[in-house]
N, C-alpha and C positions, 0 to 999 in steps of 0.2 A: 592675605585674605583667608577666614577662616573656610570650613569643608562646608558646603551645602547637604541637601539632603539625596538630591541627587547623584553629587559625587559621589557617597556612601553606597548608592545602588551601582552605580559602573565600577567600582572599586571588588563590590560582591561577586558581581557579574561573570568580570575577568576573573579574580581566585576561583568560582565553581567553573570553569574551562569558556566560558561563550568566547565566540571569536567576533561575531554580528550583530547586531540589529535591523531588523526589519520593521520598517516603519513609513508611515508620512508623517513627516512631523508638523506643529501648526498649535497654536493657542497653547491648552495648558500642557502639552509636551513640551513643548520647549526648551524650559529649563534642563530637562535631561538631554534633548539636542543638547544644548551648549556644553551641558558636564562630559559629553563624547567626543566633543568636539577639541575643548580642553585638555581631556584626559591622553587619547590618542592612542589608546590601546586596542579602542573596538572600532568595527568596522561597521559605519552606518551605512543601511540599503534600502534606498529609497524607492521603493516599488511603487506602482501605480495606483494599489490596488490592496487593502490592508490582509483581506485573504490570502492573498498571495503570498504574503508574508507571512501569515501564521502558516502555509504551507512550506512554505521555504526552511524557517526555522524547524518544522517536524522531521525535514529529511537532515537541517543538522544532528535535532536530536540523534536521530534512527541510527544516521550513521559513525558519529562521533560521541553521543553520549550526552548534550545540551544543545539548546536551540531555546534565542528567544526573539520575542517579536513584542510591536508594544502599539498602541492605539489612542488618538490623541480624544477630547469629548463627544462622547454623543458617541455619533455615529461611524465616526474614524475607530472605536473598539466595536462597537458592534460588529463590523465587517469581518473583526475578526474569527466569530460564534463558529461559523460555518470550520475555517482548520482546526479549531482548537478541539472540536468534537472529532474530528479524526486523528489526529494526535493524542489525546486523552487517550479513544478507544483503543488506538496503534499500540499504547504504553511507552509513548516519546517522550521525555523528559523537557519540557515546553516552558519557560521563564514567560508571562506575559501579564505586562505594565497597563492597564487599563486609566489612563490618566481624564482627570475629569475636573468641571467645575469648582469653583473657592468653595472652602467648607461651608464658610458663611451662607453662600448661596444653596446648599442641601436640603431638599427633602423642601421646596417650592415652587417647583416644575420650573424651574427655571430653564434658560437656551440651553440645549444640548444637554440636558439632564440625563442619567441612566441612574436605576440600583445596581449598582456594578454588583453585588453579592448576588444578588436575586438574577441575572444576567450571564453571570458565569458559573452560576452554579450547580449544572447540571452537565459543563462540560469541562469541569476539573477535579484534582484530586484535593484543592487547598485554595480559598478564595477568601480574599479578606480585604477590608476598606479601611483605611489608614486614614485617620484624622487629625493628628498630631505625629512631629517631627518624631518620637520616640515608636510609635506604633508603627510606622512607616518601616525604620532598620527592623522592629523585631518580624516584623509581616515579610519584608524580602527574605530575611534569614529561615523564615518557617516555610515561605513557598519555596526556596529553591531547592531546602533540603526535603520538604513533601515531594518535591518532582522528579527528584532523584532516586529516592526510595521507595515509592509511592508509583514510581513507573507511571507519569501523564503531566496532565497541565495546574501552574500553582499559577493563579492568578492574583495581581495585588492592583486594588483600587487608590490611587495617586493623584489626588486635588492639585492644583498650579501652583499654589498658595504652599503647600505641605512641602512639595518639591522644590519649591525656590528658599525655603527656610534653611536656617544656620540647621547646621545637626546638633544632638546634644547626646549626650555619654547616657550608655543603657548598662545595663550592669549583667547581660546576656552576653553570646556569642554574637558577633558580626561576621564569622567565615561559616563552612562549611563541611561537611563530611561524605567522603563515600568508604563506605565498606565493601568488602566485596567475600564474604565468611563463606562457610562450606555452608550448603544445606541440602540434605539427604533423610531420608526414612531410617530410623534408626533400627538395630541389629535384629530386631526380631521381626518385624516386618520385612525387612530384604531378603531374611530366611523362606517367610509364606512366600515371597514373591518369585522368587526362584524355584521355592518349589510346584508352582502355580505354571511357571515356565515350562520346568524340568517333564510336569506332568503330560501336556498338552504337545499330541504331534504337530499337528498344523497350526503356528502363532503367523500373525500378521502381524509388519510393524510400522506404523503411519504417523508421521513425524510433520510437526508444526515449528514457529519460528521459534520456537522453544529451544529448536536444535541445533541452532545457528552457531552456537560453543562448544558442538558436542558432534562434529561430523564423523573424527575419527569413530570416537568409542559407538557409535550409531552403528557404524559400518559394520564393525567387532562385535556388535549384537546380533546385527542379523547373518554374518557369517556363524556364531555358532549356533544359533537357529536356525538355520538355515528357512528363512525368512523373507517372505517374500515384503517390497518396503514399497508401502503409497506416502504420498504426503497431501497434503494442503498446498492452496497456493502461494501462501508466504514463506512455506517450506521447500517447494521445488526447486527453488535452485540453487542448494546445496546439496539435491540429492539427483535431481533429473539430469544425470552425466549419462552420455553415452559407455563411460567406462564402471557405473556402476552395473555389477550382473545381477541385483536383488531388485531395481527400479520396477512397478507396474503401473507409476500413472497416480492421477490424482484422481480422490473422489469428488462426489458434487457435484453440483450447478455446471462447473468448467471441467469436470472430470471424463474417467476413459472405462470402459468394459471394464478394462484388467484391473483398475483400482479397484471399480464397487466388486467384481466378483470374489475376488482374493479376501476382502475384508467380511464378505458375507459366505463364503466356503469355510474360512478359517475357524477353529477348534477357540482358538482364542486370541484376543487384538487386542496390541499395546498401542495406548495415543500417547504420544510423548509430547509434550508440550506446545499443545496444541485446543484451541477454544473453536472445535470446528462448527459453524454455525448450524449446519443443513441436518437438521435430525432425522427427516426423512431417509436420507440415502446411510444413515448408520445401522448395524443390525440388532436385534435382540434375544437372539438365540443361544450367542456363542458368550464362552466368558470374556466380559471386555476388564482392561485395568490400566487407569491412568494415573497418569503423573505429572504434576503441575508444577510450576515455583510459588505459584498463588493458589492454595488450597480451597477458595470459595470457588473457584470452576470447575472444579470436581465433581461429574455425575451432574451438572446442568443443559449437558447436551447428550448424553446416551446413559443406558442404563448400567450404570459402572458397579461392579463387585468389590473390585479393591483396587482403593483408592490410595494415590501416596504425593505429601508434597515434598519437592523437591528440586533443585536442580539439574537437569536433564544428565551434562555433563558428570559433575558428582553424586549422581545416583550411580548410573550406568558402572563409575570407574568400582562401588565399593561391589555392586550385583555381579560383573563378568566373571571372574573369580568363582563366583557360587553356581555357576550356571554349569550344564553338562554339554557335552558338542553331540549336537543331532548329527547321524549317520543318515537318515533318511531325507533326500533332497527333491522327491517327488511331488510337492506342493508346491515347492518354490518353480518346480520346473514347469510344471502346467502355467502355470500365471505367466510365464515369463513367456509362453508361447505365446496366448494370450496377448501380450504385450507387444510383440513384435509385431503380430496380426493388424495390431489397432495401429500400432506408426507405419508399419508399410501401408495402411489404407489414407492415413494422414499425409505420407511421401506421395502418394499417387494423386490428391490433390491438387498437389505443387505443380505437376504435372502440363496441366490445363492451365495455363498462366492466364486465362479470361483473352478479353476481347478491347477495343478502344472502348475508354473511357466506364469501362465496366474491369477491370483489373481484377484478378481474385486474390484478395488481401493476404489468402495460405500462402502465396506464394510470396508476399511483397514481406510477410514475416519470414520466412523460411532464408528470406534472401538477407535479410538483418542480419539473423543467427549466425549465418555465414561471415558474414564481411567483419560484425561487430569484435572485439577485441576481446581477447578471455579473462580480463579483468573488468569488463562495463559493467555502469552504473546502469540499471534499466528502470525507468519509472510510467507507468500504465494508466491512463486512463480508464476508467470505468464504463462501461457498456464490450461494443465488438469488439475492440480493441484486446479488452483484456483476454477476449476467448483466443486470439491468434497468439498472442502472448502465453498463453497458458500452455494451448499445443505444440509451439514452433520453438521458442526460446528455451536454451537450455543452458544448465550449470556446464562453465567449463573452470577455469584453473580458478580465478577467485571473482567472479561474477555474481551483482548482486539486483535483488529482482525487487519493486515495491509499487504499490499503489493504495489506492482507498479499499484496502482488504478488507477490513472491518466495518467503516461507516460508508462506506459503499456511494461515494459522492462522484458527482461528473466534477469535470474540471480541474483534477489534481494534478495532471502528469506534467506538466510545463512548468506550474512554479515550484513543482517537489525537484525537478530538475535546476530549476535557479541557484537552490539550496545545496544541492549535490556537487555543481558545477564548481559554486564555489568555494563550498571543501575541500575538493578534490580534481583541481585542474589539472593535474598530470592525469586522471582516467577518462576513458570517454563516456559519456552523460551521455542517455539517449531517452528518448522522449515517443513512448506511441501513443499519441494523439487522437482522438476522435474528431470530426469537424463541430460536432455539438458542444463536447468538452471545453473545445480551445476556444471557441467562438466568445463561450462566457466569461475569461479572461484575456480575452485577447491583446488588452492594453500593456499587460506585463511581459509581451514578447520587445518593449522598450528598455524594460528593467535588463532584459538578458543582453540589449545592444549599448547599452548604457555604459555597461559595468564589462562588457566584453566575454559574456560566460561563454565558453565552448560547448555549450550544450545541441544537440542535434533532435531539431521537431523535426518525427514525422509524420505527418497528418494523413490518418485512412480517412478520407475524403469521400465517405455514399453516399454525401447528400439526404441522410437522413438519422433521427434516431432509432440507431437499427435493432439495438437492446429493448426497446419499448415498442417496436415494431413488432418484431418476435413474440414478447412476453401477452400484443393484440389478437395476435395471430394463434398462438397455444388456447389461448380463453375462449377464442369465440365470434372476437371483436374483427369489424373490418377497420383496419390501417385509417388512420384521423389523425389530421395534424402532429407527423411526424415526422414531412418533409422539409429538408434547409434548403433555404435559398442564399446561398453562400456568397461572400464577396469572393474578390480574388488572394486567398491568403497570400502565394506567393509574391502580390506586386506589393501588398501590405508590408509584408517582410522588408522587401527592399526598400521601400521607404522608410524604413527602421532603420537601416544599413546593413540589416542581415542578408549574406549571399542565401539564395532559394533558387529551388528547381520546383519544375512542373512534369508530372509523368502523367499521361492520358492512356500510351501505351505499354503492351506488358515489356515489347522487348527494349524500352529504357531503361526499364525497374534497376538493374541491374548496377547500369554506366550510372543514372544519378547517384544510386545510393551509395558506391563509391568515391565517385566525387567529392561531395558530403561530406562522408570518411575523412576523408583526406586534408580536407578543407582546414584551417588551422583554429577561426574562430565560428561564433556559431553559424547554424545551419537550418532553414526550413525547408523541407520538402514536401512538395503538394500533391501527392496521390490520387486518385480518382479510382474508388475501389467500389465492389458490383456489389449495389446496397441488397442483394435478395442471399448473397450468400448467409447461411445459417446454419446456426449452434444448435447440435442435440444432448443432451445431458447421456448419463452412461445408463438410467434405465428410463425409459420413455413409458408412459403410462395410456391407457389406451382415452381419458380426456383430454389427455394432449393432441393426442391423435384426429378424435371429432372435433374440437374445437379449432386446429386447422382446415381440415376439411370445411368443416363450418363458415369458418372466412372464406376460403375459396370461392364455396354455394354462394356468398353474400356478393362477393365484387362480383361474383360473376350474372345476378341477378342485376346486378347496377352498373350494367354494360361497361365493366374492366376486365376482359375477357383477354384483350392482347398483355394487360398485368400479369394475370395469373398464368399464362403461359411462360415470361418472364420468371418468374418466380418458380415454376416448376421446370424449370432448366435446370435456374441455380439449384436448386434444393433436392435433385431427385438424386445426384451422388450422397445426401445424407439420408434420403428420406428412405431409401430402400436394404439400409442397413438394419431397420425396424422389420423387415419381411424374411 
C-alpha cells in the first residue's frame, strides 16, 4: 500500500523529535489517528479536552524542544486557540494539525467550518491551509521548521479528504533542520559594552528565561560586578538558590523590596534576556542595557541606551574577558541586607500556619519547597497561586519552574503537568493549583489517571478567585461574584482512581503533603487555604491604598462588617509593612 498523506506528517513529526500527540480524535482526524496508529512510533494522548492538550504539548515543547497537539473540525481546533496563544507567547516550539472539512466543502459555511488561517493567525508563528496532497508536505515542512526557529506555534490547516490522499513526490525537503550557531554582539560593541560596565560602580543584573543556558557565566558576571542579581519570574529558579550570595528577589507584580530597590539604586541595569512586561516598576534614570536573542524586544519595555542581540550564554562567554573585577562590594551588600530582611519577614509568615479550614497558603508553599525533590518539575497556575510560588519556591540542584508567565491564563498548571509528567516520569511533576484554575479543566484530571502520569495536584482551595478579588479590592471595587462553590475535588479524584487527601487543618499540611510525595502514581491534594490572605507588590502606591480602604468603607456600609474584620486579620501582617 502506497504512503498516505498523513503517513508523511507522522514520518515528519518523529524525525523533528515529537514523542506525542495530543488530541481527540473523530471525523476528519482520523486518518492521521490511523497513520499513528500504523506507524507506532508516536504516542497518541487522548485528553478530554483539546486545550489541554495544546497545553500539554507546550510543556513538551518548553521542556524538550517540540510539542504537538492536533484538533479535529470545527470546534475540536478551536479549543485549542486558548494554549496555543500561551505557547506561541512562551516561545514553545508547538507542531498543531488543525484538521477540518472536504475541500470541496470550503468556503460554504458548511458543519463545522473554520478559516483555519484567519483562526490561528494571531496565535502562531506560520499558519497555512493545505488543499492539495503537495501543499500539505510543503506546509508541514515550513511549520515545523517555523516553529523551531521561529520560537512558537506553526499551525497547518488538514481537510479529511487531503489527509486520506495517496502522497505524491515534491521536489522540496520533507525533513527538517535545527541549528544551534553562535550568536553574539560583534567586537566593537562588546568593547562599548564593557566599557559601559567597566564605567559604572553600581550595575544591577536581572535575568529572564533567557538565562536558562547561561547560569554559569551569569554567576561569573555578577561575581565580577560585584552585582547584586533580581530576576523575572520565569528566571527565578535558576537563580533564586539559597547558595546564590548575589540573589535580591524578583521585580514586579510578584516581586520584593530588594528587587525593585537594587534595580532603581543602581548606576546601571543589565536585562539579560528577559521581555519583562511591568514597565511601571522599571526605572528611567540609570543607564539601562539589554540583551536579547530576538532583537525586536529591545527598548519595548524600558528606556534602553544600548541595546544588543544575542545569546545570553555566548554574549556573556566573549564580554567576561573584557570586564574588570570590581573591588567595591558595598551595593551588592546593602541589597543583600535588604533581602534577607524581606525573606525573614516572608519566614515569619509560615510561622502562623492559619487556623481550620482557613490554612495560610505561605505555609502550605513553604512546606512544598521543603518536601519537594531538587530536581521537580513545578507548573503554576495563574492567580494566588502563582504569588506563593513566586515567594516560597526556590531553585535547588536542577529544578525547573513554569506557568502562563506570559499570556497570563487560569487553568494551565494541570495539563502543562500532563505534559511534563510524561516526558519526564523519573522527576517529580508538581502542580499548584488554584480551585478556579482546575475547576475549568477538571475533566483532564482523567487524562492523568488514564495514562497513569505521576504528577502531584495541589489545589490552594480559598474558595474563591482570590487574584480578582484582590485586583476589586486595590480599585475600589467591593468583592462580586468571586466566590466558588466548589464540589469535592478530592472524592472527584477518587473516582478518577487517583489517590487524594483532604487538609482542612494546618497541622496535616505536613503528613499529606508527604504522603503525596511518596505516593508512586498521581496525586490530588485538597487544601482549604484562607482566601483573605494577600499579595503586595514591592512598591505600593498610595490608589492602592484608597481604593482598598474604599472597599472596606463599602462592605462595611452594606452590613459585611464581620468580612471585613476577616480580612483585616489576614492582611494586616502585609498591610503594615506599607507604614
Amino acid at each position: 500500500m502506497g504512503k498516505k498523506v498523513a503517513d508523511i506528517l507522522v514520518n515528519m513529526l518523529v524525525e523533528a523529535g515529537v514523542k506525542r500527540v495530543y488530541a481527540v480524535t473523530g471525523d476528519s482526524l482520523n486518518p492521521v489517528n490511523d497513520a499513528v496508529r500504523r506507524d507506532g512510533r508516536l504516542q497518541w494522548i487522548h485528553v478530554r479536552h483539546e486545550e489541554a492538550g495544546a497545553y500539554a504539548a507546550s510543556m513538551d515543547a518548553e521542556l524538550d524542544g517540540i510539542g504537538c497537539c492536533m484538533g479535529s473540525s470545527g470546534p475540536g481546533h478551536v479549543h485549542l486557540v486558548n494554549g496555543l496563544y500561551d505557547a506561541n507567547r512562551a516561545g514553545n516550539p508547538v507542531i498543531a494539525i488543525a484538521s477540518t472539512v472536504e475541500t470541496d466543502k470550503l468556503g460554504t459555511e458548511n458543519f463545522q467550518e473554520t478559516n483555519v488561517t484567519k483562526l490561528f493567525d494571531d496565535c502562531s508563528k506560520y499558519c497555512f491551509m493545505s488543499n492539495t496532497p503537495a501543499q500539505a508536505v510543503h506546509g508541514f515542512q515550513h511549520a515545523i521548521q517555523s516553529a523551531i526557529h521561529q520560537k512558537g506555534v506553526g499551525v497547518v490547516g488538514l481537510p479529511g479528504d487531503v489527509a486520506s490522499a495517496d502522497a505524491v513526490h515534491i521536489t522540496t525537503s520533507e525533513q527538517n533542520y535545527y541549528s544551534n550557531s553562535k550568536l553574539l554582539p560583534n567586537d566593537e560593541e562588546l568593547k562599548t559594552l564593557a566599557k559601559v560596565l567597566n564605567e559604572n560602580e553600581k550595575v544591577m543584573v536581572y535575568c529572564g528565561h533567557g538565562c536558562r543556558y547561561a547560569q554559569e557565566e551569569v554567576m561569573q558576571l555578577a561575581d565580577k560586578l560585584k552585582s547584586p542579581m533580581g530576576f523575572s519570574f520565569r528566571g527565578k529558579i535558576f537563580f533564586d538558590k539559597d547558595t546564590n550570595p548575589y540573589a535580591v528577589g524578583l521585580n514586579g507584580l510578584l516581586g520584593t523590596k530588594s528587587g525593585f530597590k537594587a534595580m532603581h539604586e543602581a548606576d546601571a541595569l543589565i536585562l539579560l534576556g528577559t521581555d519583562f512586561p511591568y514597565t511601571s516598576f522599571l526605572p528611567e534614570k540609570n543607564t539601562i542595557i539589554q540583551i536579547d536573542e530576538k532583537p525586536e524586544r529591545i527598548g519595548r519595555r524600558a528606556k534602553v541606551d544600548f541595546g544588543y542581540q544575542g545569546k545570553i550564554k555566548d554574549t556573556l562567554e566573549a564580554l567576561l574577558p573584557l570586564l574588570q573585577i570590581k573591588k567595591d562590594d558595598s551595593f551588592l551588600s546593602d541589597m543583600r541586607k535588604v533581602h534577607k530582611e524581606v525573606e525573614e519577614k516572608y519566614d515569619s509568615y509560615v510561622q502562623s500556619k492559619g487556623k481550620d479550614n482557613k490554612i495560610h497558603p505561605e505555609y502550605v508553599a513553604s512546606i512544598i519547597d521543603e518536601v519537594a525533590s531538587d530536581d521537580a518539575i513545578f507548573t503554576v497556575d495563574t492567580g494566588m497561586s502563582a504569588v506563593w510560588a513566586a515567594r516560597y519556591l526556590k531553585g535547588k540542584r536542577n529544578r525547573y519552574l513554569t506557568g502562563s508567565f506570559n499570556h497570563g491564563s487560569m487553568a494551565n498548571a494541570m495539563p502543562m503537568a500532563i505534559g511534563a509528567g510524561l516526558g519526564h516520569p523519573d522527576r517529580q511533576v508538581i502542580a499548584l493549583c488554584g480551585d478556579g484554575g482546575l475547576s475549568m479543566l477538571l475533566g483532564d484530571l482523567m487524562t492523568i489517571s488514564q495514562y497513569n502520569i505521576p504528577a502531584k495536584i495541589f489545589i490552594f482551595n480559598n474558595e474563591t478567585l482570590g487574584m480578582v478579588k484582590l485586583e476589586m479590592q486595590v480599585e475600589g471595587y467591593p468583592e462580586w461574584q468571586t466566590d466558588m462553590v466548589n464540589p469535592d475535588f478530592a472524592l472527584i479524584a477518587k473516582a478518577m482512581n487517583i489517590h487524594s487527601w483532604v487538609v482542612k487543618e494546618p497541622e496535616n499540611v505536613q503528613k499529606a503533603l508527604t504522603e503525596a510525595f511518596a505516593h508512586t502514581g498521581p496525586a490530588v491534594v485538597n487544601i482549604f487555604t484562607d482566601p483573605d490572605a494577600l499579595a503586595m507588590p514591592p512598591e505600593i502606591k498610595f490608589d492602592q491604598v484608597k481604593g482598598f480602604a474604599t472597599t472596606m468603607g463599602k462592605l462595611m456600609l452594606n452590613g459585611k462588617t464581620a468580612e471585613i474584620i476577616d480580612t483585616a486579620k489576614s492582611d494586616m501582617k502585609y498591610l503594615k509593612e506599607l507604614f
